[in-house]
N, C-alpha and C positions, 0 to 999 in steps of 0.2 A: 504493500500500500504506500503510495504516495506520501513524502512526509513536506507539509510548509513548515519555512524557514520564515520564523518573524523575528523583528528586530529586537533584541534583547536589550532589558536595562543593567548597565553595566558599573550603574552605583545609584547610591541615594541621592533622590529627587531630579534623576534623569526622565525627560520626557520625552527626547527625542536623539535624532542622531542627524547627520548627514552624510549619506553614502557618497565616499568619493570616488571608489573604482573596483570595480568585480575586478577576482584575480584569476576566476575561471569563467570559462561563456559556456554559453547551453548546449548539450551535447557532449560535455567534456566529463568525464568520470570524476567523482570525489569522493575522498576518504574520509570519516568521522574526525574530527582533526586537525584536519586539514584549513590554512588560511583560505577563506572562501574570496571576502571583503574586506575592503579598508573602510574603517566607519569614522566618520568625526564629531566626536561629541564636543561639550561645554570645556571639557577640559585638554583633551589628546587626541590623538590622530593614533588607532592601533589596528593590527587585524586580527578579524574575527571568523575563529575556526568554524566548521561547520558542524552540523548538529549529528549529520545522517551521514549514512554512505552509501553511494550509487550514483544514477546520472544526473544531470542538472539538467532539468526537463523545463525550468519556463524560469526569467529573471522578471519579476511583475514591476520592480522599481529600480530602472537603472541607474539614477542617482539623481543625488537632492536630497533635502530634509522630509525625516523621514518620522512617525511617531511611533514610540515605544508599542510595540504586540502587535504590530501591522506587518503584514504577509509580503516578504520580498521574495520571496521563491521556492522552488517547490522542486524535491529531488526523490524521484522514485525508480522504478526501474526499465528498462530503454523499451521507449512503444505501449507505456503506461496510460492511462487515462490521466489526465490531466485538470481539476479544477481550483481555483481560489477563493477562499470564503469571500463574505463582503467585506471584512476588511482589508481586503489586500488592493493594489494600486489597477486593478482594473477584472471584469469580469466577463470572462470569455465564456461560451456557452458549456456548460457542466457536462462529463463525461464527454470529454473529444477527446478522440485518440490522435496522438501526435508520434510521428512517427520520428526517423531519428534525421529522414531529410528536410520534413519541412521544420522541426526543432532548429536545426542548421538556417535553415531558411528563415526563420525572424528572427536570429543571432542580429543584434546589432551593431554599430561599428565600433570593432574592437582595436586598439595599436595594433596592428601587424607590419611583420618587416616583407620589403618585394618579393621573399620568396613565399610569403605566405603561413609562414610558420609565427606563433604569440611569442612577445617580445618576453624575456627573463630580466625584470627586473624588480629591485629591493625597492619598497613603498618611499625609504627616503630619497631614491633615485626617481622615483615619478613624482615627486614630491618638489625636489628641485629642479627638475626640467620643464615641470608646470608653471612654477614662479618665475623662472629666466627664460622662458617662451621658446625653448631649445623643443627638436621632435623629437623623440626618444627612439623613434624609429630609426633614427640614422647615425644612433650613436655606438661604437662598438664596445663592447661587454669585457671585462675581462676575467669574473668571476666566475663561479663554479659552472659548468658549461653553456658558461658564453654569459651568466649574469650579469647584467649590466648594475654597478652600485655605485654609490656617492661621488668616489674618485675620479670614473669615469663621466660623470656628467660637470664634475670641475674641470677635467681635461679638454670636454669635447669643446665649451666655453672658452676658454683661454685660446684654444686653434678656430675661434670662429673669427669671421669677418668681425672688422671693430664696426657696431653699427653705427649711425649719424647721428642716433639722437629723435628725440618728435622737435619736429620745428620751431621758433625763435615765439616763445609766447605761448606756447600751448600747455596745458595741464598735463600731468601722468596724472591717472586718475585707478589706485589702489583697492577693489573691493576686501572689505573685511572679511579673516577668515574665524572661525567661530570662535577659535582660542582668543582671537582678538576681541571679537564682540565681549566674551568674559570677559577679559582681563578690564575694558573701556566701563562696563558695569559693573563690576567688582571696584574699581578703585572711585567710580561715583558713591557706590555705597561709603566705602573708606573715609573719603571725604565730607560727607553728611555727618559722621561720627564725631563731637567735640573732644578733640584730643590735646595732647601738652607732651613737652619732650623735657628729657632729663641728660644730661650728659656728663662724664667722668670720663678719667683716663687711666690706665693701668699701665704698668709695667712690665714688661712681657719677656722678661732678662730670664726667670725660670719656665717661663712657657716653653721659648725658642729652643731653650737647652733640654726643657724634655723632648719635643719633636725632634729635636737633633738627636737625640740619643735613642729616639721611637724607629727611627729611618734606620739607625745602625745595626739595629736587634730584627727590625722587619721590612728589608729592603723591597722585595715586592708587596708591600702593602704600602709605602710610602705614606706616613702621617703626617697631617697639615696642621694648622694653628686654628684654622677652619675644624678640625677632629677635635681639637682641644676644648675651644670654644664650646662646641655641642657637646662636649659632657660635663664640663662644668656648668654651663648655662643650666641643663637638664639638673645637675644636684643643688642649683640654687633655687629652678622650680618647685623641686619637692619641701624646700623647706620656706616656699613664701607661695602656696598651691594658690593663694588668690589671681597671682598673675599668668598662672595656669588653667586658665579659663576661658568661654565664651561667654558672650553678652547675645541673647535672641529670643527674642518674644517677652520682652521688660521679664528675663530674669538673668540672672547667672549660673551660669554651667563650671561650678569647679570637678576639674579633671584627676584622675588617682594617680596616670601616669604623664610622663615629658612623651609627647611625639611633638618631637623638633620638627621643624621644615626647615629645607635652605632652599633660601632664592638661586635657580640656576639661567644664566641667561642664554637659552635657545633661539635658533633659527626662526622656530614659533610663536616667539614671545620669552616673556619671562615665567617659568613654570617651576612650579614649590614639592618638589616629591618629602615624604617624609619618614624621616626615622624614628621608627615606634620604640618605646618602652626606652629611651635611650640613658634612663638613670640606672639601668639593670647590663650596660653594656659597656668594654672596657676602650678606652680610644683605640687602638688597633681593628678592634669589629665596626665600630665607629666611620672608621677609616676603609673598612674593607663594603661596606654600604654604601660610603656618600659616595665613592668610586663607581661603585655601579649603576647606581641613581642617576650620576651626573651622566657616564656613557650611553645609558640608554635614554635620559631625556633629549641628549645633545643627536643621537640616532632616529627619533621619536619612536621608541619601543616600550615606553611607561606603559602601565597597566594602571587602570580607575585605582584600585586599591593604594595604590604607591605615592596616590594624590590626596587620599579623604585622613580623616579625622586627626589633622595637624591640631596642636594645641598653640604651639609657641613659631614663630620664624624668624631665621637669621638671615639677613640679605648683606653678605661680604663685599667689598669696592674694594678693600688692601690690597688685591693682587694687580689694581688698577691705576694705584699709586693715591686715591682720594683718599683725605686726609680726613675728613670729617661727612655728612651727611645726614639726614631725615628720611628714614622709610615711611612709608605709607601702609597704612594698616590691613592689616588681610584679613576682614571679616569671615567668622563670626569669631576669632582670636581678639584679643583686649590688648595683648601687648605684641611687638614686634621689634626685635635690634636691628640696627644699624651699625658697622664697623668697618674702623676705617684703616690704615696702613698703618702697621708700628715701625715706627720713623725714632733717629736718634734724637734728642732732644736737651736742653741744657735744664739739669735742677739742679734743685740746693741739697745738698746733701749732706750734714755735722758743720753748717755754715762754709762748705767749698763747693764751689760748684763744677758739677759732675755730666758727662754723657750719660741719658740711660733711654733703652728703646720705650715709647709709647706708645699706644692704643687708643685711641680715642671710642669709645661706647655711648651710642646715643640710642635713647630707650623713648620708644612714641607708646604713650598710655591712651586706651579708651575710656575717657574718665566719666561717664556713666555705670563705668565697672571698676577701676580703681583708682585710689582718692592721692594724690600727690606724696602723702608720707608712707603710703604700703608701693609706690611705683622707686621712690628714692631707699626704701632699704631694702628693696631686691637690687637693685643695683649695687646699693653697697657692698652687698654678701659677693656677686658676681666680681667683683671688683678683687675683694679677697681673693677670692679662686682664680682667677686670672693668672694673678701675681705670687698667689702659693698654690696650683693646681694638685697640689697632693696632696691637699685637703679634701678634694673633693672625689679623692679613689677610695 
């Protein structure tokens, strides 16, 4: 029997999706599994295996926004009967048999390269030759037989003609893509929030020297100050849990555990994956997550999961060389850091004055959630730990 494929919710308060490209056409065999579609939701661009296995006998909605439990297609067995409830994207007459040519026959246009054979390539590879207006049909592959990935469609770019340009006056004119619409709505909310910043600076003279010593002990895990940062922040949460909170529906949400988020800035935007439970985990694990986090938001291979129930966020600019800055608040989070480069600096030190490396820590409160003197001694405590992070192992 025939099984429809509808579009699954792939987290809380998903309503919808936008199909951006089948990765198989009608006719073609699929295995339980297997990436069928790329879908783009509110948050990531991922692919979604398919449910059944057998042939892909009808695609009801070739792309566009799509709503959650609505019927994109239907995979039975070759020369199967064919129908689509009502809610699927169109309604052909019940019980037609479709055979396996004319299945083929309202196949619609798929990439194909001149010999006629479907193009192999990785979602971030049609992904960037959609945005730089390259064909992907004419680009050569060099991955696993003949996949065509990311490198390749940076290559094919660089050896193209330089174009002219649009003409003296004229607009580029950018449609949004969903992640963007979020992010554009997301930060209107942020900004509706009455918030107030806090700032200190720390000294980061034992931080540096434990990552230097972290790197010696775990050279392929390579630990950052970024690593350090998220577990001390995470043991400063657990003992100031107010700023470990949400603020939504006029209450407050305090949290039991730190799931940190770090701001990672993507091709896509700026996307926050998060590290759960991260007071329960030692900088090295720390370290062996945000690593993979970052490769696969910077690939877009995030999964829904890898993005929900952030409590806290770090958004880094030190590696940027910004010396100081203001995050904006990632609703429904109450507090968010900002951090900037530790830079040498001149203090006073037994009345001589001394080099020593800084930090600067700047802390954006939602102060419908917290009050000025509970946002100023979590900082404090972070501050400690910072500067003696072996306090907070």
């Amino acid at each position: 029997m025939a099984t429809e494929i509808k579009l699954p919710r792939l987290g809380q308060g998903m309503e919808s999706g936008t199909i951006v490209k089948w990765l198989k056409s009608e006719g073609d065999a699929v295995e339980k599994g297997e990436p069928l579609y790329e879908l783009d939701t509110d948050k990531v661009t991922q692919e979604v295996e398919s449910d059944a296995s057998g042939v892909l006998l009808k695609i009801a909605v070739q792309e566009g926004e799509v709503d959650v439990g609505r019927t994109i297609a239907v995979i039975g067995k070759q020369g199967e009967k064919v129908s689509i409830s009502e809610n699927g994207a169109q309604a052909p007459e019940p019980s037609t048999t479709v055979s396996s040519e004319h299945v083929r026959g309202l196949t619609p246009a798929v990439s194909r390269r001149d010999d006629g054979g479907r193009i192999k390539a990785s979602p971030l590879a049609r992904r960037i030759a959609r945005e730089r207006g390259l064909d992907i049909a004419r680009i050569q592959g060099t991955g696993p037989d003949g996949r065509i990935v990311a490198e390749d469609v940076e290559r094919a770019q660089a050896h193209a003609p330089v174009a002219t340009g649009p003409p003296v006056g004229e607009v580029e004119v950018r449609q949004l893509t969903s992640i963007r619409k979020t992010i554009a709505r997301r930060l209107t909310q942020a900004w509706e929030a009455p918030v107030f910043q806090l700032v200190v600076s720390a000294d980061t003279t034992e931080a540096l020297a434990l990552v230097a010593r972290l790197r010696e002990l775990h050279p392929d895990e390579r630990p950052t100050v970024t690593d350090v940062l998220t577990r001390v922040t995470a043991s400063a949460l657990m003992r100031h849990r107010d700023v470990n909170a949400h603020y939504a529906d006029d209450e407050i949400q305090i949290h039991p555990s730190a799931n940190v988020g770090i701001a990672v800035a993507a091709p896509q935007g700026l996307i926050v994956p998060v590290i759960r439970g991260a007071e329960r985990l030692s900088i090295v694990e720390i370290a062996r997550q945000r690593a993979d986090l970052v490769q696969r938001t910077r690939d877009n291979k995030l999964k829904q999961d890898d993005l929900e129930g952030g409590t806290f966020t770090i958004s880094n600019l030190g590696m940027f060389g910004i010396e100081q800055f203001v995050a904006v608040l990632n609703p429904p989070q109450v507090a968010i850091l900002a951090v900037g480069a530790s830079e040498e600096r001149v203090v006073v030190e037994n009345g001589a004055f001394v080099a020593r490396p800084l930090m600067t820590l700047t802390l954006t409160c939602d102060h419908r959630a917290i009050d000025g003197a509970v946002g100023a001694d979590f900082l404090r405590t972070l501050k400690q730990l910072v500067e003696s992070p072996a306090l907070a192992l």
